[in-house]
C-alpha positions in Angstrom: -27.2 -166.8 -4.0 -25.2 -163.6 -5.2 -28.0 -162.3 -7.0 -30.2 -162.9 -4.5 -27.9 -160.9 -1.8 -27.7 -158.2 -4.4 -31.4 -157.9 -5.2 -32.1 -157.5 -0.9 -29.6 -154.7 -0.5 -31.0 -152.9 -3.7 -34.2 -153.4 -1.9 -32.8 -152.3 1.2 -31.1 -149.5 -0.4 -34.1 -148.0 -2.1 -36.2 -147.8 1.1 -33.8 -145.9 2.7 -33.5 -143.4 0.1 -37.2 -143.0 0.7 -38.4 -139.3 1.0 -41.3 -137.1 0.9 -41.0 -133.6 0.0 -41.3 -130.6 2.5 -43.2 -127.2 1.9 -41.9 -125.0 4.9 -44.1 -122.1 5.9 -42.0 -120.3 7.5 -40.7 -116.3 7.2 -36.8 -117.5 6.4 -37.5 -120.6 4.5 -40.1 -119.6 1.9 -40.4 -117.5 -0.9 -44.0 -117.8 -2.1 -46.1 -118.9 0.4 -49.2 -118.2 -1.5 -48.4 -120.4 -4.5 -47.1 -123.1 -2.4 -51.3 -123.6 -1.3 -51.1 -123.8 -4.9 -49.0 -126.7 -5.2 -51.1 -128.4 -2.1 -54.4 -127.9 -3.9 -52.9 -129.5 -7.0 -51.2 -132.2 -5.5 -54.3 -133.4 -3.7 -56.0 -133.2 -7.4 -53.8 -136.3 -8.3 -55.8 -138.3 -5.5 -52.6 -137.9 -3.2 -53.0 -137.1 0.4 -51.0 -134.7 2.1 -50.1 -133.9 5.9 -50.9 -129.5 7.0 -48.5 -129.3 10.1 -49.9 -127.0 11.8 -47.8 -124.5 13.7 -44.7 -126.3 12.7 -42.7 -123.8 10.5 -45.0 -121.4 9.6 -48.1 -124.5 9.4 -46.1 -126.3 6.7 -47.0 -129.0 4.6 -45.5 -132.3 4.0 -46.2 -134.3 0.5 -45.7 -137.3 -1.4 -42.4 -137.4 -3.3 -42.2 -137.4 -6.7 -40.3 -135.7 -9.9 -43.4 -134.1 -10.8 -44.2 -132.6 -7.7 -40.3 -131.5 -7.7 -41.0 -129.7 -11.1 -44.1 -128.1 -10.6 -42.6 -126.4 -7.2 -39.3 -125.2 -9.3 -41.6 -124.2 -11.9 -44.2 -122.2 -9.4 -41.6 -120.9 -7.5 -42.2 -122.5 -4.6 -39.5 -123.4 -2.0 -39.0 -127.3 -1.0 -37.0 -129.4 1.0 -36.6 -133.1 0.4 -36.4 -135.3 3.9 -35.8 -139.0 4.2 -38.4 -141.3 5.8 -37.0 -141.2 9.0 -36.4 -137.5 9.0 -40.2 -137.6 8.0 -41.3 -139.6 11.0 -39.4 -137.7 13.3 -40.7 -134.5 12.5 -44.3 -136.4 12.9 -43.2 -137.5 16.1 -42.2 -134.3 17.9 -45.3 -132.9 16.6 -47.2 -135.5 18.6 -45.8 -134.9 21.4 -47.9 -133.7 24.4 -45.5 -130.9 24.5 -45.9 -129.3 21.4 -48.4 -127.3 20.4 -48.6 -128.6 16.8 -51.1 -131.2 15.2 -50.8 -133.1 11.3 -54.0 -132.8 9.8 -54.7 -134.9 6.9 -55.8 -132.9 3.8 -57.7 -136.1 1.6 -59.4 -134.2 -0.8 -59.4 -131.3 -3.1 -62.2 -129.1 -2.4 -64.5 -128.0 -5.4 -64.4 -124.0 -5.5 -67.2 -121.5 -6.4 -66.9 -117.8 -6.1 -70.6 -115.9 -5.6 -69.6 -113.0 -8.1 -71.8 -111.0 -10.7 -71.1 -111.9 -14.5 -70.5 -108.0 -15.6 -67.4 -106.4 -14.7 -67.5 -104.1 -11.9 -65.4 -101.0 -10.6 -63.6 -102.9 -7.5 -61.5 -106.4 -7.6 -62.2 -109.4 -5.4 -59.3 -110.6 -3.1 -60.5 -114.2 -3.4 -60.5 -114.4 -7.2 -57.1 -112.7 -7.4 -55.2 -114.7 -4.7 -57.1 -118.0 -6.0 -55.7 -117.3 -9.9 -52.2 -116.3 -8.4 -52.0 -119.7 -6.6 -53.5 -121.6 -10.0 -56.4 -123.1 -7.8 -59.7 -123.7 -10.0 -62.5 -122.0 -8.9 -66.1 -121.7 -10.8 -68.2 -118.5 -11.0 -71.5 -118.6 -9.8 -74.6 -116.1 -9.1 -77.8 -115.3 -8.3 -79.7 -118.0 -10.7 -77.3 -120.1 -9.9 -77.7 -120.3 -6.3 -81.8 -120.0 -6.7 -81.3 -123.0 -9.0 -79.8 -125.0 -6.2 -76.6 -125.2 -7.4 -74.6 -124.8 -4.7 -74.6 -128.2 -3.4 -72.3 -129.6 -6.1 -69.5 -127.3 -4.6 -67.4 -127.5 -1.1 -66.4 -124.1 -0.7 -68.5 -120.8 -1.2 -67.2 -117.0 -1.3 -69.0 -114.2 -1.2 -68.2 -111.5 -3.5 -68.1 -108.4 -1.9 -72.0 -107.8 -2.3 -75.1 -105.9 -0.6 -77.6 -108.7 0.1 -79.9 -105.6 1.6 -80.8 -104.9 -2.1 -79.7 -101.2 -1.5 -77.0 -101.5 -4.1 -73.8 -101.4 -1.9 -74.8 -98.1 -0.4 -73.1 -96.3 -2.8 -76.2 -94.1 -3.5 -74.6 -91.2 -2.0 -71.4 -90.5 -3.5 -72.1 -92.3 -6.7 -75.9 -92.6 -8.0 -75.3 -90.3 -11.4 -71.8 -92.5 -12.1 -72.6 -94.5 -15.2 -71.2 -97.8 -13.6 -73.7 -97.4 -10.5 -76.9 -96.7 -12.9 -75.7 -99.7 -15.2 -75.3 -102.2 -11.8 -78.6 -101.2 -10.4 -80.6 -101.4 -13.8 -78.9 -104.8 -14.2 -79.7 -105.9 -10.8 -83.5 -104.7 -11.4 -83.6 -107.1 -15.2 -81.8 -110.1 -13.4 -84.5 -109.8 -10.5 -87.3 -109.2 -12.7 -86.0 -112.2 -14.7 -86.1 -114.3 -11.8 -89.7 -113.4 -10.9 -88.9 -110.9 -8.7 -90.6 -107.4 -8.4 -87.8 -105.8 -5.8 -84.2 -106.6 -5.8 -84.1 -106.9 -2.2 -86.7 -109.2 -2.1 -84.6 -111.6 -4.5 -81.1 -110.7 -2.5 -83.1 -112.3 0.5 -84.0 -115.6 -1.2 -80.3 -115.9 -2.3 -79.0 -115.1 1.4 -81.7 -117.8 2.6 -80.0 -120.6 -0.1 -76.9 -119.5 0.9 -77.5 -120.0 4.6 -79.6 -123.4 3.8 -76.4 -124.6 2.0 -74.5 -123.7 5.1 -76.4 -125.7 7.3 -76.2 -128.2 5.2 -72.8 -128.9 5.7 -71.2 -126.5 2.9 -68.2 -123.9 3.9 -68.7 -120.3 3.2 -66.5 -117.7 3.2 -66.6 -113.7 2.7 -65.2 -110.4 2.9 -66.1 -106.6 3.2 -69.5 -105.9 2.7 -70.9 -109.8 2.0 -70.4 -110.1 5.5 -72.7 -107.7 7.2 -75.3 -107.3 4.5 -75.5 -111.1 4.6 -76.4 -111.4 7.9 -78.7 -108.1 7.6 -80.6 -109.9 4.8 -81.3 -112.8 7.4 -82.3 -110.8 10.5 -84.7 -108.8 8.3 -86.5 -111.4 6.6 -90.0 -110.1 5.7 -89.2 -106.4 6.9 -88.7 -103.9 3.9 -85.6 -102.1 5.4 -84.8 -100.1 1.7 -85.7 -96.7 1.2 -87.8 -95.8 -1.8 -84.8 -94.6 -4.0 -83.5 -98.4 -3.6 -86.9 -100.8 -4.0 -90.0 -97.5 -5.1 -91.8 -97.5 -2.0 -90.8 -96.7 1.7 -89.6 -98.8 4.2 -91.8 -100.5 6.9 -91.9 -98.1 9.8 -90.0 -98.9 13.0 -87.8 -101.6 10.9 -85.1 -101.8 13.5 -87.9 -103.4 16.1 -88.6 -106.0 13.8 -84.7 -107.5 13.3 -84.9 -111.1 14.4 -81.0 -111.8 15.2 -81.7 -115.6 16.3 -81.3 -115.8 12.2 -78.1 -114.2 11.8 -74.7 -116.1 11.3 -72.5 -114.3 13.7 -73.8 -110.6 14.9 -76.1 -109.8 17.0 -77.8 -106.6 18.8 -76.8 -104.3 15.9 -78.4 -101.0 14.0 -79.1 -100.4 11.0 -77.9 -96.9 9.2 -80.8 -95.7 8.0 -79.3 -92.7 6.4 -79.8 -93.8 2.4 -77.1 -90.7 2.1 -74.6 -92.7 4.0 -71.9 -95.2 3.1 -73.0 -97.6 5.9 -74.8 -100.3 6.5 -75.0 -100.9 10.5 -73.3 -100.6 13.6 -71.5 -103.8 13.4 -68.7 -102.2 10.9 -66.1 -100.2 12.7 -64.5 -98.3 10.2 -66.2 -94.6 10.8 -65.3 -95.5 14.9 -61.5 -96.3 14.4 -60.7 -92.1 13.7 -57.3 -92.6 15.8 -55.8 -95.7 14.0 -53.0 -94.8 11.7 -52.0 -96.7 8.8 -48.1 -97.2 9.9 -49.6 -98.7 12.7 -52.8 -100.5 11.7 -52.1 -104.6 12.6 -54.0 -107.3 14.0 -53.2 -110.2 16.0 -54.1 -114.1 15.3 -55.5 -116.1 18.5 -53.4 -118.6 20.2 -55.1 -122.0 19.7 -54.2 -125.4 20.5 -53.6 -127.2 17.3 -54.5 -130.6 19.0 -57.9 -129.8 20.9 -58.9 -127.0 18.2 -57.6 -127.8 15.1 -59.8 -126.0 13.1 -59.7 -122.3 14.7 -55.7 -123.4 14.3 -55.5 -124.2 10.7 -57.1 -120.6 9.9 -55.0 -119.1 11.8 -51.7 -120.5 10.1 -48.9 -117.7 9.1 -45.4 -117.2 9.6 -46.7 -114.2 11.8 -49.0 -113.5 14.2 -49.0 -109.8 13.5 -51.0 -109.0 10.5 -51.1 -106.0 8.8 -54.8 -104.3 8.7 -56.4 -103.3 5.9 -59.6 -101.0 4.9 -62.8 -102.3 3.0 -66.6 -100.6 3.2 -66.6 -103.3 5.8 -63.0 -103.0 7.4 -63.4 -104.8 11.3 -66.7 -105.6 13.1 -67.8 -104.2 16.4 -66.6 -107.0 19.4 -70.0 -106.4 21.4 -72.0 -107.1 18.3 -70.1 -110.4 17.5 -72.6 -113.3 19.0 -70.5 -115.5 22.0 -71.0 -118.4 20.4 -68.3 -117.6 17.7 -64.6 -117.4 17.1 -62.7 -114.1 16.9 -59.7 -115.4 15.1 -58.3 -112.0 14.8 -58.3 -108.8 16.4 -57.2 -105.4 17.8 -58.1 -105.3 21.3 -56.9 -101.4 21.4 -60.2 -100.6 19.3 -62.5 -103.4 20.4 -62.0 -104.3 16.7 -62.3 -108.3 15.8 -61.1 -108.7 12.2 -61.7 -112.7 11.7 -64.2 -114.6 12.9 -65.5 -118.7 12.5 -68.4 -120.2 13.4 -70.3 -123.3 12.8 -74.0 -123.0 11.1 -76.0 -126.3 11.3 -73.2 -128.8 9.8 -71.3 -126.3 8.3 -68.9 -123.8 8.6 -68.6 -120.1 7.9 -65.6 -117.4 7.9 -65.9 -113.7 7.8 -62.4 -111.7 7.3 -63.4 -107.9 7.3 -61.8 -105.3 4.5 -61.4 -105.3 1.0 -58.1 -106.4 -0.1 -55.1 -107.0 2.4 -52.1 -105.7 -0.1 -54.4 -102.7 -0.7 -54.7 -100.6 2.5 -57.8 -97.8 1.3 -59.3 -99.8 -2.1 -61.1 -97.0 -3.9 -63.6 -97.4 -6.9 -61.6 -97.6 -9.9 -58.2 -97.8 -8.4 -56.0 -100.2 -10.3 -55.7 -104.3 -9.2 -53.4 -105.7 -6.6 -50.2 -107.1 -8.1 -49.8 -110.2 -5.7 -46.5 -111.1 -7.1 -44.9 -108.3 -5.7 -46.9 -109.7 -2.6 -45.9 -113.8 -2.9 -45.7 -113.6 1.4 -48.8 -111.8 2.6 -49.9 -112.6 5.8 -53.0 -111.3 4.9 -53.7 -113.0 1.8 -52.8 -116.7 3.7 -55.3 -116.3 6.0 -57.6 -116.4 2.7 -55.8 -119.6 1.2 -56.5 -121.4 4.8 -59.6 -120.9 4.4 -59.9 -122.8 1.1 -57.9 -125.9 2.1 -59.5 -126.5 5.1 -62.7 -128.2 3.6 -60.3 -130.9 2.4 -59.4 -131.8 6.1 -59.9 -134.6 7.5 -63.3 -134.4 9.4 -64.1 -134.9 13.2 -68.0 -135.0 14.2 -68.3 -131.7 15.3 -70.8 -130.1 17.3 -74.3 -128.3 15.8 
C-alpha cells in the first residue's frame, strides 16, 4: 500500500514539474532574436510542433521541453525561459481572450528552403542567404535549369536572388559595362541561355519568371528583395514584347513597348513605366528611390501595419518584431511607388510621408508571395564590392526578422484561404 502511495505522488509530482520552454521576442528579454528562428526551424526538424504567439512579447514562441533543446539555445546564444504547465496554459489563455490582440499559431512543419541564386560569385551579397546561414536554417541553391527543370515543386519556400528577370543584366550597363565582373555575368548569362535553347537572355529570364509564377499559383511561397521584385513582375506584364535595347538582346526593342504591358499578369504592381533609358540605373516607375531626394538617413524608418492577429493571422505573423519602427534601408530597388501597388494586396510596411510602401503580401492562385524592397537592412547604401554584412554585430535587427517571418510562415498551420 506504501509503495503504491509513493509511486502516485511521484506521478503527481512529475506532472507538476511539467514545463515547456519559452523563446521571448521581446526588445528587454532577448539577445538574438535572429538565431532564436534558428532554434524554431530546428526544433520543428525533430517532428516537434511549436506554438508562434503572435504579438505576445515581441511574437514569441513557445516549445517542447527538453535538455536538448535547453543546450542548443545556450549553445546558439539564444535567450529562454522555462514555465510550468500551468504557467503555459495561462499565457495561452490570455492570449485567447477576445481582448487581446494576440493569436497561437501552430508551426507543424519545417519548411524545405531554396534560394533562386546564380552558381558564380557575384559583386553584391544576398540578405536571405546571409541571415538564413547566421540562424543555421538549411537552405538549397537553385537556378535557372533548375527551375526550367521543374524543380521547384519539391521545395516550400522560394527567394529570389536579387536578379533582372528583364534580361537587361541588372541595368548596370551604364556605370559598369567595361568592369570585368559585368562582361563575365553577361557572357555567362548569354552560354547558360544558349545552353538552355535559348537565343536571347531575356527570352529565357521570361520562361523562368513564368515557372516561377506557375509555382506560385500552385500553392508554393515566394519571397524577394531589391531588384527580383520589379523585374519579376516586368518580365510577366511584358510577355511576348521585346522591351531590351540592342546592347542587352542584338536587335531593338518592339516600338511603342509600354502600350503593350498587360498588368492583369503581374503579382502586385500595376499602371507602371518602364525606364527606357538603357543609360540609366532603373527599371520603372514603381521603384522610389530617385523620388525620395529629401529623406535623410538619420531619419529614414518605416512603420509595420497594425493587424489583428486573430482575423488576419497571416499579414500578423510577417509583421512580428519587438518594434514597429523599422529602420529603412537602400537597394537598386529600395521602396515601391503606393499608386502602383495593385489594391488587392497588403502593404505591410510603409512611410506614408513619401507615399513609399516598403513590404507588401499577396496571394497568387494558392500561394503566397512577399516583396520587402532594398538590399540589405544592416547595410544602409550596398555598393558593388563593398564588404558583407556582419549579422553578429546585428543578432536584433528589426529588419532582418521581418526576413526570418517570412520563412517560418510556410510551416503554419493552414486555413483555406481565398484565390
Amino acid at each position: 500500500m506504501r509503495k503504491l502511495l509513493f509511486i502516485v505522488v511521484l506521478l503527481c509530482t512529475q506532472g507538476a514539474m511539467a514545463s515547456m520552454i519559452l523563446i521571448p521576442m521581446d526588445a528587454e528579454s532577448q539577445k538574438n532574436h535572429l538565431k532564436a528562428y534558428g532554434i524554431t526551424y530546428w526544433v520543428l526538424t525533430k517532428q516537434q510542433k511549436v506554438q508562434w504567439l503572435l504579438n505576445y512579447r515581441g511574437g514569441s514562441f513557445l516549445l517542447p521541453d527538453g535538455e536538448n533543446i535547453r543546450r542548443e539555445c545556450q549553445i546558439r546564444g539564444v535567450s529562454f525561459e522555462i514555465v510550468s504547465d500551468p504557467q503555459a496554459q495561462a499565457i495561452l489563455d490570455g492570449i485567447s481572450s477576445p481582448s487581446q490582440n494576440q493569436e497561437a499559431v501552430i508551426l507543424e512543419k519545417a519548411p524545405k528552403i531554396a534560394v533562386y541564386s546564380p552558381k558564380d560569385n557575384q559583386p553584391w551579397d544576398d540578405a536571405v542567404t546571409m541571415v538564413l546561414a547566421y540562424a543555421e536554417i538549411p537552405y538549397v541553391t537553385v537556378y535557372d535549369e533548375e527551375v526550367l527543370d521543374n524543380k521547384l515543386v519539391l521545395y516550400d519556400w522560394l527567394h529570389l536572388h536579387h536578379e533582372d528577370f528583364t534580361g537587361q543584366y541588372g541595368k548596370f550597363y551604364g556605370a559598369y559595362r567595361a568592369a570585368p565582373w559585368y562582361i563575365e555575368g553577361k557572357r555567362n548569362a548569354e552560354n547558360l541561355a544558349s545552353k538552355l535553347g535559348y537565343s536571347k537572355v531575356s527570352e529565357e529570364k521570361r520562361d523562368v519568371a513564368l515557372k516561377i509564377r506557375n509555382y506560385v499559383i500552385g500553392g508554393g511561397f515566394m519571397f524577394a528583395m531589391c531588384s527580383a521584385t520589379d523585374s519579376f513582375d516586368i518580365a510577366l506584364a511584358a510577355e511576348g514584347v521585346d522591351i531590351c535595347e540592342p546592347m542587352f538582346d542584338g536587335d531593338p526593342s518592339d516600338a511603342n513597348y509600354q502600350s503593350k504591358l498587360n498588368y492583369s499578369r503581374t503579382f502586385a504592381f500595376t499602371n507602371f513605366r518602364l525606364e527606357r533609358n538603357p543609360l540609366r540605373y532603373e527599371f520603372s516607375s514603381i521603384d522610389m528611390t530617385n523620388k525620395r531626394n529629401n529623406v535623410q538617413r538619420e531619419t529614414d524608418y518605416f512603420s509595420l501595419m497594425d493587424f489583428s492577429a486573430k482575423w488576419d493571422p497571416v499579414p500578423t505573423m510577417l509583421c512580428q518584431n519587438h518594434t514597429a519602427l523599422v529602420k529603412g534601408f537602400m537597394g537598386q530597388t529600395t521602396s515601391f511607388e503606393r499608386k502602383e501597388v495593385k489594391p488587392n494586396v497588403l502593404v505591410l510596411g510603409e512611410n506614408k510621408i513619401n507615399g513609399e510602401a516598403r513590404y507588401i503580401h499577396g496571394i497568387k492562385g494558392k500561394g503566397f508571395f512577399t516583396f520587402y524592397g532594398g538590399h540589405d537592412p544592416e547595410d544602409y547604401q550596398h555598393r558593388v564590392g563593398d564588404p558583407k554584412t556582419e549579422l553578429s554585430l546585428h543578432p536584433t535587427s528589426p529588419g532582418y526578422r521581418l526576413i526570418l517571418n517570412n520563412v517560418l510562415f510556410p510551416a503554419a498551420k493552414k486555413k483555406k484561404q481565398k484565390t
